[in-house]
TIPA-832821 format. One line per 3 residues: number of its first residue (from 0); their letters; for each residue x, y, z of C-alpha. Coordinates in steps of 0.2 Angstrom, whole numbers, plus 5000, padded with zeros to 4 digits. Layout:
% TIPA-832821
NUM = A = X/Y/Z ~ ...;
END
This chain:
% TIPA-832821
0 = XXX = 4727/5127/5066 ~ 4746/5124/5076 ~ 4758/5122/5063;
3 = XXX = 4772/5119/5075 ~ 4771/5101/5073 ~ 4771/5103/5056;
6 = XXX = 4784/5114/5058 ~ 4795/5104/5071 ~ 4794/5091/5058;
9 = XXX = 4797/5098/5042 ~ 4815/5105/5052 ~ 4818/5086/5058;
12 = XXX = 4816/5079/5039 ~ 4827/5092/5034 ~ 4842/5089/5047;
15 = XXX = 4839/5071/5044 ~ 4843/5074/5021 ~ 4855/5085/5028;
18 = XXX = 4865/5071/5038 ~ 4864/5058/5022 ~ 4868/5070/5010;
21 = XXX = 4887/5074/5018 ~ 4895/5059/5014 ~ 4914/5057/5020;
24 = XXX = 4928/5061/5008 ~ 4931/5046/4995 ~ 4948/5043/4993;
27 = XXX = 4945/5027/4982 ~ 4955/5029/4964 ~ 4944/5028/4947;
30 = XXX = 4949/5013/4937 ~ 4946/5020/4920 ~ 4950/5007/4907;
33 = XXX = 4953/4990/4904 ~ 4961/4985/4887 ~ 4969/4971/4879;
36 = XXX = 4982/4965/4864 ~ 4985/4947/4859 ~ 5000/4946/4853;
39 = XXX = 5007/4930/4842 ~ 5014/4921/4857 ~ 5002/4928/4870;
42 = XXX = 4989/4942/4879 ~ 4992/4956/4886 ~ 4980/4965/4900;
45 = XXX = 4981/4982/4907 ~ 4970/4989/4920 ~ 4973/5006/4920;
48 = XXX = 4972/5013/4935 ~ 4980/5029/4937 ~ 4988/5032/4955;
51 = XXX = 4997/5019/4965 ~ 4987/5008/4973 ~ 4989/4992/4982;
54 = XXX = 4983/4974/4974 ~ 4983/4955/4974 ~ 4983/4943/4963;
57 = XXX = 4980/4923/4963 ~ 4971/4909/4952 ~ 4954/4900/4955;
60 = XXX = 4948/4883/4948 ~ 4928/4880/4945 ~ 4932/4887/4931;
63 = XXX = 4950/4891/4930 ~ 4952/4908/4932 ~ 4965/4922/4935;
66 = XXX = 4960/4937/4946 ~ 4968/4955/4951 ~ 4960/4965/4967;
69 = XXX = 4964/4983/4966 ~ 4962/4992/4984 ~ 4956/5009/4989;
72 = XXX = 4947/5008/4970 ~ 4930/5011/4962 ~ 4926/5007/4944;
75 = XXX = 4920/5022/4932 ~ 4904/5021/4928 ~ 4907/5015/4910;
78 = XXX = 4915/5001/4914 ~ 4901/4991/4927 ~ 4902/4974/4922;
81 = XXX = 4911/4973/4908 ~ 4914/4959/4899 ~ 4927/4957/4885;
84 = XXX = 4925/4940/4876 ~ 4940/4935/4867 ~ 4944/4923/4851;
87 = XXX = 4957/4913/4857 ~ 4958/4896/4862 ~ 4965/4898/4879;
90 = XXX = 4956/4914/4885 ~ 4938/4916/4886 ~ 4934/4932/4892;
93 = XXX = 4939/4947/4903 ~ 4925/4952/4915 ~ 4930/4969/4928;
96 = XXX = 4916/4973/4943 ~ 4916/4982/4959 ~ 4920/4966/4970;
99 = XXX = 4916/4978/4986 ~ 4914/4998/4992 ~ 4934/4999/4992;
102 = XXX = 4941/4982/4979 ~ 4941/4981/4961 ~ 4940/4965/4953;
105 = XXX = 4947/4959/4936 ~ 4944/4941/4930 ~ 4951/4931/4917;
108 = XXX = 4941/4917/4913 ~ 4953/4904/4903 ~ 4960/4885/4902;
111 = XXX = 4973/4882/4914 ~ 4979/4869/4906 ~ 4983/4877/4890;
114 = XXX = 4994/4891/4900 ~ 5015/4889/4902 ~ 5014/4903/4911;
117 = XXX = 5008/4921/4917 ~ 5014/4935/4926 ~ 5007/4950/4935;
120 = XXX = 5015/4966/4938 ~ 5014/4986/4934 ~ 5020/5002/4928;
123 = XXX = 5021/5020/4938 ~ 5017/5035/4930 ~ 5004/5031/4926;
126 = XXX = 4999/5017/4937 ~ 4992/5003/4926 ~ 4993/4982/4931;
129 = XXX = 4998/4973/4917 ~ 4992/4954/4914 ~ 5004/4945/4903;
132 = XXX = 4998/4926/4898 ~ 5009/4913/4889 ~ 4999/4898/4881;
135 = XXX = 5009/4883/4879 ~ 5015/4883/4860 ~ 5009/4871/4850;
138 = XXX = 5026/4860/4849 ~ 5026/4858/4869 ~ 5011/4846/4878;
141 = XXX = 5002/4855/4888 ~ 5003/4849/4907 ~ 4989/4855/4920;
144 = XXX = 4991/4868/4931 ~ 4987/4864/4949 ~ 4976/4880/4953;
147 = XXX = 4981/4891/4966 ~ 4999/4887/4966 ~ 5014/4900/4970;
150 = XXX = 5029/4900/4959 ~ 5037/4890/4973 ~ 5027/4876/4974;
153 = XXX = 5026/4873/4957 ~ 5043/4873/4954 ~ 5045/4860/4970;
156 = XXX = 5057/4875/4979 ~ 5063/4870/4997 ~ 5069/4881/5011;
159 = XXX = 5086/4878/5013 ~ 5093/4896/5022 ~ 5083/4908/5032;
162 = XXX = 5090/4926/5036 ~ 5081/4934/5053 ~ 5083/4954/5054;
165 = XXX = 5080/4961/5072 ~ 5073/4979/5067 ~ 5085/4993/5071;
168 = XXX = 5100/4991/5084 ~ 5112/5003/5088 ~ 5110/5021/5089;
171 = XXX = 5091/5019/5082 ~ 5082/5009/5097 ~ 5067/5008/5088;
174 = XXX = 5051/5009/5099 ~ 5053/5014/5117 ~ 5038/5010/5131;
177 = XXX = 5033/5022/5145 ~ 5046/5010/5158 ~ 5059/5014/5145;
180 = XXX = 5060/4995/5135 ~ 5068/4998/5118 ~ 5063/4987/5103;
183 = XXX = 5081/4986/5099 ~ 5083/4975/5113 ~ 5067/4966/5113;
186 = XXX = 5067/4960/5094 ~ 5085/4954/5097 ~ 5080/4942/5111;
189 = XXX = 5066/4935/5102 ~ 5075/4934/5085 ~ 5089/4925/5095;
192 = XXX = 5078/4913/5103 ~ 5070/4912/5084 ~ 5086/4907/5078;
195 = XXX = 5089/4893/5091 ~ 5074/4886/5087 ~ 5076/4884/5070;
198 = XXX = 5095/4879/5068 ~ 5087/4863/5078 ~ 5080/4856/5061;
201 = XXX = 5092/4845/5053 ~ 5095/4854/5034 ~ 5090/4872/5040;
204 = XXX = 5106/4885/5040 ~ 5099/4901/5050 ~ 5108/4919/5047;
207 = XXX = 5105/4936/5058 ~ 5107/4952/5052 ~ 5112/4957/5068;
210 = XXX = 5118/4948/5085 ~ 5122/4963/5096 ~ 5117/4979/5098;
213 = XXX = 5124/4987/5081 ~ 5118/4999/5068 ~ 5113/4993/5053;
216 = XXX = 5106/5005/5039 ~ 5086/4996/5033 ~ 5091/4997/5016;
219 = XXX = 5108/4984/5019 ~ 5097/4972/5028 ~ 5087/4963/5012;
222 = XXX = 5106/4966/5003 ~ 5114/4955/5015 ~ 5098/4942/5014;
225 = XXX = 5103/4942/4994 ~ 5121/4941/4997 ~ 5121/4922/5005;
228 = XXX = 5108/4917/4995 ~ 5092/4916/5008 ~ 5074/4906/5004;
231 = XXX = 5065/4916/5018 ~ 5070/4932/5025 ~ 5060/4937/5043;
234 = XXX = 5064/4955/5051 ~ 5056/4954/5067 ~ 5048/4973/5080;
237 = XXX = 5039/4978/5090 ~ 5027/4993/5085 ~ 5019/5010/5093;
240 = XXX = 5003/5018/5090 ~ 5000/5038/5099 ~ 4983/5032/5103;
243 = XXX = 4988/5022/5118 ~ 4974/5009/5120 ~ 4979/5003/5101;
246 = XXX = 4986/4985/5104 ~ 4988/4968/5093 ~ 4999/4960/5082;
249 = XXX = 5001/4961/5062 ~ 5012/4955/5048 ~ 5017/4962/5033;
252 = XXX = 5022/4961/5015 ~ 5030/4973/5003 ~ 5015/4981/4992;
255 = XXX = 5011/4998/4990 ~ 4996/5003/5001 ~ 4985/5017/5002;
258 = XXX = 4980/5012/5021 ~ 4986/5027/5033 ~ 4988/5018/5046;
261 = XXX = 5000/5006/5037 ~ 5010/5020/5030 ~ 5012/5026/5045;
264 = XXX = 5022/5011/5052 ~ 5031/5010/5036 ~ 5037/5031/5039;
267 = XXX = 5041/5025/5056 ~ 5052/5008/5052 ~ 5060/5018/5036;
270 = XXX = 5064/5033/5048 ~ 5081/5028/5047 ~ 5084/5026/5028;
273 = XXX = 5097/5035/5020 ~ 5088/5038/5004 ~ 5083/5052/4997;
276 = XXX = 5069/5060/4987 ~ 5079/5058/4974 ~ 5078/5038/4973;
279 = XXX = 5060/5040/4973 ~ 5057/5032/4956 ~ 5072/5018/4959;
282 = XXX = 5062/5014/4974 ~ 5045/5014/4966 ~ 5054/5003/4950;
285 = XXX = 5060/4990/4966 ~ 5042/4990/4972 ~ 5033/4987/4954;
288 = XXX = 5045/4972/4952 ~ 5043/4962/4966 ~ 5041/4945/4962;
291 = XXX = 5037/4936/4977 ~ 5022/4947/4982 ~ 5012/4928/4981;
294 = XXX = 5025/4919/4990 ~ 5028/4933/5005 ~ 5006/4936/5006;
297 = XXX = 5008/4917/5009 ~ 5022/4917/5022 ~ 5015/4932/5032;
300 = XXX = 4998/4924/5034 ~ 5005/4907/5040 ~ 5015/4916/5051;
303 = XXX = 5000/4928/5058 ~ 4989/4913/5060 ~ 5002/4904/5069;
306 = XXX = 5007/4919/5080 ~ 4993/4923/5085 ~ 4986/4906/5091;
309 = XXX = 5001/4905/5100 ~ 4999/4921/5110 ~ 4981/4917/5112;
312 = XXX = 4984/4905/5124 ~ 4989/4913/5138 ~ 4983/4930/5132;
315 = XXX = 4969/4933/5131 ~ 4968/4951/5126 ~ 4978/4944/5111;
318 = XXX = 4972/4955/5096 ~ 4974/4950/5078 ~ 4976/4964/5066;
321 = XXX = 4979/4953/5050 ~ 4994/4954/5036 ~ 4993/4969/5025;
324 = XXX = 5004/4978/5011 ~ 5016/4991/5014 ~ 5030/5001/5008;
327 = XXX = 5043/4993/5022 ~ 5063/4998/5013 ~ 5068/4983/5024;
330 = XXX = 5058/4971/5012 ~ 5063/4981/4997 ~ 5073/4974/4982;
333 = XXX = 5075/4957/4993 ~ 5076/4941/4983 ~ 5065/4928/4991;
336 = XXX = 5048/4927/5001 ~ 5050/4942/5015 ~ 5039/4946/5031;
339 = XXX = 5040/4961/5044 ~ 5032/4952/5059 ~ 5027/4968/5071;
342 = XXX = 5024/4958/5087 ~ 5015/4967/5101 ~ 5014/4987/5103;
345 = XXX = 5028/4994/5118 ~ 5015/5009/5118 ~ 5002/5000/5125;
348 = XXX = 5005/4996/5143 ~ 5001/4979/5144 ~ 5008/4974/5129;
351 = XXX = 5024/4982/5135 ~ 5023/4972/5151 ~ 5023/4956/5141;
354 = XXX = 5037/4960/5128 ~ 5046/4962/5146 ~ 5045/4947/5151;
357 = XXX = 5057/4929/5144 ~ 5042/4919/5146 ~ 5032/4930/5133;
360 = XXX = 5046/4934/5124 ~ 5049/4914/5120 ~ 5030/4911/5114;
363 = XXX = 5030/4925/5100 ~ 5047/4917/5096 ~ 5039/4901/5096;
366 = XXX = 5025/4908/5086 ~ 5036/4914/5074 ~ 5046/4897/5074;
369 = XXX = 5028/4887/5068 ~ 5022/4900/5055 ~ 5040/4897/5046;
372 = XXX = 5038/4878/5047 ~ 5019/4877/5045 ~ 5025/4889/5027;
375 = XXX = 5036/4874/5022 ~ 5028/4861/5026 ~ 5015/4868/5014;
378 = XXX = 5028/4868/5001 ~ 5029/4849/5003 ~ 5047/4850/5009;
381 = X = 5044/4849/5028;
END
């Protein structure tokens, strides 16, 4: 009998368990506990996760619910569906599950209608979410809650002052493109034509961080955005990649984000921070306590839909990476909704071509122009 076959086989079979079993490094954190406490005037919710990670948080209706997304995460396995039914009158119950490979997802089921207010936010070291929920007390009538709803809107805000920060400037040009174009110089052109555009509408005062080629330190730009009082603060560049044929466009808010690829633009734009190690926990502190995390998500995507579809039509190589998290110190410690548009890449040779030319230069800045007013018209206010 020829056992090579058999043989040939058998060493095929093994190769092949071989290849499933090496599965790539997981870098996704356990979320190892979910707790509560009701307190006399309200519930508190932890998540407790660990390490930093990035997250979202919103509401849904049908039912009313309030969810948190935890990034780069996995559940341990005790946790798997858990349910955590509550005696209360405006919670129901708690419910955690592994939403996808990589997101976490914690859902309170409750009555919307019976909650004055909630809030979201977290603690390092160790890194846990926290859920606070306010019911209304019994003295004060309960009004309904329109489901989905940023702070903004329900408080009927307007945008009355918008601050534009042209990355870099100065003795730090920023990006620079194999035919030598700076980013200093091509965000300053398409902030300036941002800024024309905008001082057009009737009610609308328009600052810049920067109208020549100066040097100012990333961590004074959101300071000056809270110093005259600004609704919207837009800081405007144009980004690199080493891997050459990396192209598109992308916004971002500030989060914490365990995305490498995000992290590496943040290293790159914070380059020129004069912080030190040192101011490590100030800066993680800043980060846990940003408010508008709903309020900048909602800016950055109106702005990236807008962007793009703009670019798109007379681009058609237009690439849309999304908005994304990150770690950006120009964002950090600002006061109102904040983006960090990154326009096209000055590393791509096409790309760099475009950010050269006026004509291109005026669509991303028109772009930019329609995300802002497309963000307050949905406020109700445009």
């Amino acid at each position: 009998m020829n056992k090579k076959p058999l043989t040939i086989i058998l060493l095929i079979l093994f190769a092949i368990s071989g290849l499933f079993s090496q599965s790539p490094e997981d870098n996704r954190i356990e979320i190892y506990n979910l707790r509560y406490h009701t307190h006399p005037s309200f519930t508190r919710i932890v998540i407790d996760v660990g390490k930093l990670r990035e997250y979202f948080f919103d509401e849904l209706s049908s039912p009313d619910r309030i969810y948190v997304d935890v990034y780069q995460a996995k559940l341990n396995p005790i946790l798997h569906t858990k349910t955590i039914n509550l005696d209360n009158d405006y919670i129901y119950k708690i419910r955690i599950a592994q939403k996808n490979h990589t997101t976490v997802r914690t859902a309170v089921d409750l009555d919307l209608s019976k909650i004055d207010q909630y809030r979201v936010w977290h603690l390092p070291d160790p890194f846990r979410i926290i859920i606070d929920i306010y019911p209304y007390k019994n003295s004060i009538t309960p009004q309904p809650t329109d489901s989905g709803y940023s702070m903004a809107r329900q408080l009927g805000l307007g945008i009355k002052r918008i601050v534009i920060d042209p990355g870099h400037g100065g003795k730090d040009p920023g990006c620079i493109g194999s035919k030598n174009t700076q980013e200093k110089n091509v965000v300053l052109d398409i902030a300036t034509r941002l800024k024309n555009m905008l001082g057009t509408k009737q009610g609308l005062e328009v600052i810049m961080t920067r109208e020549t080629d100066i040097f100012v330190p990333v961590e004074n730009r959101p300071v000056i955005a809270n110093q005259k009082k600004a609704d919207l603060f837009i800081s405007i560049h144009a980004n690199a990649n080493p891997r050459r044929n990396y192209c598109g466009t992308a916004t971002f808010f500030l989060n914490f984000s365990t995305d490498p690829s995000v992290n590496a633009i943040a290293a790159r734009e914070n380059a020129t921070s004069t912080k030190s190690i040192g101011d490590m926990k100030e800066i993680i502190t800043k980060i846990a306590q940003n408010s508008k995390i709903k309020e900048s998500k909602e800016l950055a995507e109106s702005i990236q839909d807008c962007l793009t579809s703009n670019l798109e039509k007379s681009y058609k190589y237009t690439r849309d990476l999304g908005v994304k998290g990150g770690p950006f110190w120009v964002l950090i410690g600002g006061e109102m909704p904040s983006v960090l548009v990154e326009t096209l890449h000055l590393s791509h040779s096409r790309e760099e071509a475009l950010l050269r030319t006026a004509e291109y230069r005026q669509k991303i800045a028109e772009g930019i122009y329609q995300g802002i007013m497309q963000y307050i018209q949905s406020l109700g206010k445009g």
